[in-house]
C-alpha positions in Angstrom: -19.4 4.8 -20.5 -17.2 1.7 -20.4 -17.6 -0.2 -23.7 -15.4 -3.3 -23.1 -17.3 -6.6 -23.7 -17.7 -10.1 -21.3 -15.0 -11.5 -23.8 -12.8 -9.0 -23.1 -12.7 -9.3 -19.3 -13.2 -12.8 -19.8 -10.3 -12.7 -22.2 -8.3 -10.4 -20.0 -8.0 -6.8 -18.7 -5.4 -5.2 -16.5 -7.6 -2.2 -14.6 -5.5 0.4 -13.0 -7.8 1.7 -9.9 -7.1 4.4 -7.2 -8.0 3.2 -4.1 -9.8 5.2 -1.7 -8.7 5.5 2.2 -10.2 3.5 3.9 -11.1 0.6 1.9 -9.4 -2.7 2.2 -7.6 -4.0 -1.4 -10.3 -7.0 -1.0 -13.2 -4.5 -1.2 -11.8 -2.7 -3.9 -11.3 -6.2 -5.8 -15.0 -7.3 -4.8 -16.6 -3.5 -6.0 -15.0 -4.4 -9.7 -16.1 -8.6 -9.5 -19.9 -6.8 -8.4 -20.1 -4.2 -11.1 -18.4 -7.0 -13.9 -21.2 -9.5 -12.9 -23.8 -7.3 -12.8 -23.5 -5.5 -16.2 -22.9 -9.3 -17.8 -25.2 -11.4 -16.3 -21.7 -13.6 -14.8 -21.8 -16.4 -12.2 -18.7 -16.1 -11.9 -15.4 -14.4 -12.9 -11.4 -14.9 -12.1 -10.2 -11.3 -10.5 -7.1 -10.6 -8.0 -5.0 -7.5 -7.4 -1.2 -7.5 -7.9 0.0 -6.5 -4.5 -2.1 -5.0 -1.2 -2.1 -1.5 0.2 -3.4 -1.7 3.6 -7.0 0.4 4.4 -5.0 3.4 5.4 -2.7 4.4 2.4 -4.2 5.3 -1.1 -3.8 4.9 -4.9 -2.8 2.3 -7.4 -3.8 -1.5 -7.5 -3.5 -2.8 -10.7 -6.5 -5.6 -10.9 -6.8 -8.3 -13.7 -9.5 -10.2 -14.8 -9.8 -13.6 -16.5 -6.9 -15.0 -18.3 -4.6 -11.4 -17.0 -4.8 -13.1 -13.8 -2.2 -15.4 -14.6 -0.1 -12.2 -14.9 -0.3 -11.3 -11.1 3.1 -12.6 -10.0 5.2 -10.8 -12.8 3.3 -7.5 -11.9 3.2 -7.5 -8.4 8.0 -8.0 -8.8 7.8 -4.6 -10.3 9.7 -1.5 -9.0 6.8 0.4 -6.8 7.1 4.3 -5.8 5.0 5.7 -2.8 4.7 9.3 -1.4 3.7 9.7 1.8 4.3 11.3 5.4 6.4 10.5 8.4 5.4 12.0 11.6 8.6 12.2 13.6 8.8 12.1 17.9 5.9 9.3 18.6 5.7 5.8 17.3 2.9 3.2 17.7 2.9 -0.5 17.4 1.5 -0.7 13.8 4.2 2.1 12.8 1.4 3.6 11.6 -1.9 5.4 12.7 -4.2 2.0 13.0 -3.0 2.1 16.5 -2.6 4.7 18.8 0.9 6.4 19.9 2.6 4.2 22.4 5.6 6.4 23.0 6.7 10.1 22.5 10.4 11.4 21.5 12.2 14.7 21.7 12.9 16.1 18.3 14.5 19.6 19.1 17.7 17.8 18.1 16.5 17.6 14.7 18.0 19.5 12.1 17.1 19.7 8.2 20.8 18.6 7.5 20.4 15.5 9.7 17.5 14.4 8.1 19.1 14.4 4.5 22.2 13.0 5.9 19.9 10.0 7.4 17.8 9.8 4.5 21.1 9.0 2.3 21.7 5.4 4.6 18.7 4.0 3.1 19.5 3.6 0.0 20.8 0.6 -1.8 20.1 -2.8 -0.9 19.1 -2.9 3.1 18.0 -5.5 5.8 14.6 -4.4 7.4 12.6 -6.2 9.6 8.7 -6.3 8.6 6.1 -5.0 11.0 4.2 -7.0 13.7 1.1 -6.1 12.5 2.0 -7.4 8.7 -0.1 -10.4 7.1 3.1 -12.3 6.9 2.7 -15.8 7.9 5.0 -17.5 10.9 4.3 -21.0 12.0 0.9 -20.7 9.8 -0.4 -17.5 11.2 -0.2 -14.2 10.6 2.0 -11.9 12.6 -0.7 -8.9 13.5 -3.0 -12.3 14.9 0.4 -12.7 17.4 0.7 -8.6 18.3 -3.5 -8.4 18.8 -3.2 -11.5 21.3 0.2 -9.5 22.5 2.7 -12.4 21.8 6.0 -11.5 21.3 7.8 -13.8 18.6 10.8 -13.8 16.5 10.8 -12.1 12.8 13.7 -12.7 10.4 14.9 -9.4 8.6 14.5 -9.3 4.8 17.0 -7.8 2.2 14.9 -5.1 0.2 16.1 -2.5 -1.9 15.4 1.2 -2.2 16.7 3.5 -5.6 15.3 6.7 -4.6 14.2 8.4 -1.0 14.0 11.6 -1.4 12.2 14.2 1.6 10.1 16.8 -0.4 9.0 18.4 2.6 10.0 19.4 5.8 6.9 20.8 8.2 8.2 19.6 12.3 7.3 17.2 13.1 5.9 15.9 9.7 8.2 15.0 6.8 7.0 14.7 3.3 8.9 11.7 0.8 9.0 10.1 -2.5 10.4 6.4 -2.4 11.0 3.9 -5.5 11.8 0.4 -4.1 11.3 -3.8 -4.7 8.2 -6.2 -3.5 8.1 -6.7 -0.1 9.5 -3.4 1.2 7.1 -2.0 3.9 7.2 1.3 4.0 6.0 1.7 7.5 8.9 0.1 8.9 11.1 2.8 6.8 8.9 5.2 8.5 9.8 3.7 12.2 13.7 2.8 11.5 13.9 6.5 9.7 12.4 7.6 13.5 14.7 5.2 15.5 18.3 6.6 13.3 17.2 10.0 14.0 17.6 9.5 18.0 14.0 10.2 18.2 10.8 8.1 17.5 8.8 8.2 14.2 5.8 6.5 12.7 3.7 6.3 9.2 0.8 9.0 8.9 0.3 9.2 4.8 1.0 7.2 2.3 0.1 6.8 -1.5 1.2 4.2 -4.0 1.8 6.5 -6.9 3.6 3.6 -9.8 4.0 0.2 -9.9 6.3 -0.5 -12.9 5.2 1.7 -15.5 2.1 2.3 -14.5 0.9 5.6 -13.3 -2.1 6.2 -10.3 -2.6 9.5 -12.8 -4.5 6.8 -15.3 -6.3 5.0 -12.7 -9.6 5.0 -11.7 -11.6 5.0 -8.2 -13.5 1.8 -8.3 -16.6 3.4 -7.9 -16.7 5.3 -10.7 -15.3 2.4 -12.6 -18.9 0.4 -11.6 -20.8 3.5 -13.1 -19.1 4.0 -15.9 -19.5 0.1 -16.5 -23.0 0.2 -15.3 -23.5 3.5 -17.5 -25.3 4.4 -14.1 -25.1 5.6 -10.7 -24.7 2.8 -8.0 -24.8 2.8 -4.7 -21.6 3.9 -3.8 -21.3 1.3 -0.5 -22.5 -1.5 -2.4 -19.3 -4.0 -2.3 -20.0 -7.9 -2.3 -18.5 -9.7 -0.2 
């Protein structure tokens, strides 16, 4: 059971949680403001998370609560590493599996050695160009509000870069990586350029934030289990306030 006391989340706490797949970072956010109200009897409490993973990729989000939230921007500039899966020879809009495959490519042509040879013109500091479906803002909206309408508009490349990409596993057409890299790298669009430099097509199918600085997923809870061991109870599971 979770002894910490109002003060202290009032004071400040940095929670490391493991997101589940399928839940947005918003929801996860919201589970931990429910369960922190609820247990102290709280109108109200300051809570944000320190850099979003979309609904589809898992692990770490470091959340603060009262006076930590004034840490947010510091944490969310650390170094982050992901693992994750590319499938190679099909790519979709997203670059990822929230839509469906819009093309397929050959990847006969593909050899082990050519993927480590690619994998080596990643790293260091790179230009890449940010998804259409992102939350970035352009001209005050966001750019996945433009690709669901089907609007074509212009998206300036960012400089990013990655330390470490590493393949840990080669399956056809699936390859398994570790990558360590700065705020504001999307790792989907690796996925899709990593594709597009291999002659063939290629899209994001798995992906898990494992670090964020020095802090490890391996010390991080699901956010359910947080709200029970907070609650010193079982809770419905799907109860998240919105």
């Amino acid at each position: 059971m979770d002894t910490r006391t109002k003060e202290d989340f009032l004071n400040g706490q940095l929670l490391l949680i493991d997101k589940p797949l399928g839940w947005s970072s918003f929801q996860a956010v919201n589970k931990l403001k429910w369960a922190i109200r609820k247990k102290f009897s709280l109108k109200k409490i300051k809570i944000g998370h320190a850099g979003t993973l979309d609904p589809l990729a898992t692990g770490l989000l470091l959340i603060c609560t009262g006076k930590f939230t004034k840490t947010i921007n510091e944490l969310q500039g650390q170094i982050k590493e992901y693992t994750g899966t590319i499938t190679l020879g099909a790519t979709t809009p997203s670059y990822d599996l929230e839509t469906a495959v819009d093309k397929n490519y050959p990847t006969q042509h593909i050899s082990e050695e050519k993927i480590h040879k690619v994998v080596a013109k990643f790293i260091g500091e790179i230009e890449q160009l940010p998804p259409i479906f992102s939350a970035l803002k352009k001209d005050g909206r966001r750019l996945y509000e433009y690709a669901r309408e089907g609007k074509e508009v212009e998206i300036k490349k960012r400089k990013i870069t990655i330390s470490e990409f590493e393949i840990t596993s080669i399956n056809m057409p699936k390859v398994d990586f570790r990558v360590v890299c700065t705020k504001g790298t999307y790792i989907r669009s690796l996925a899709h350029d990593f594709g597009k430099m291999l002659d063939s097509g290629g899209h994001l199918s798995e992906l898990r934030r494992t670090k964020i600085g020095d802090y490890n997923v391996n010390k991080a809870l699901d956010p359910t289990i947080f709200a029970d061991d907070l609650l010193g109870k079982q809770e419905d599971s799907q109860q998240i306030e919105s």
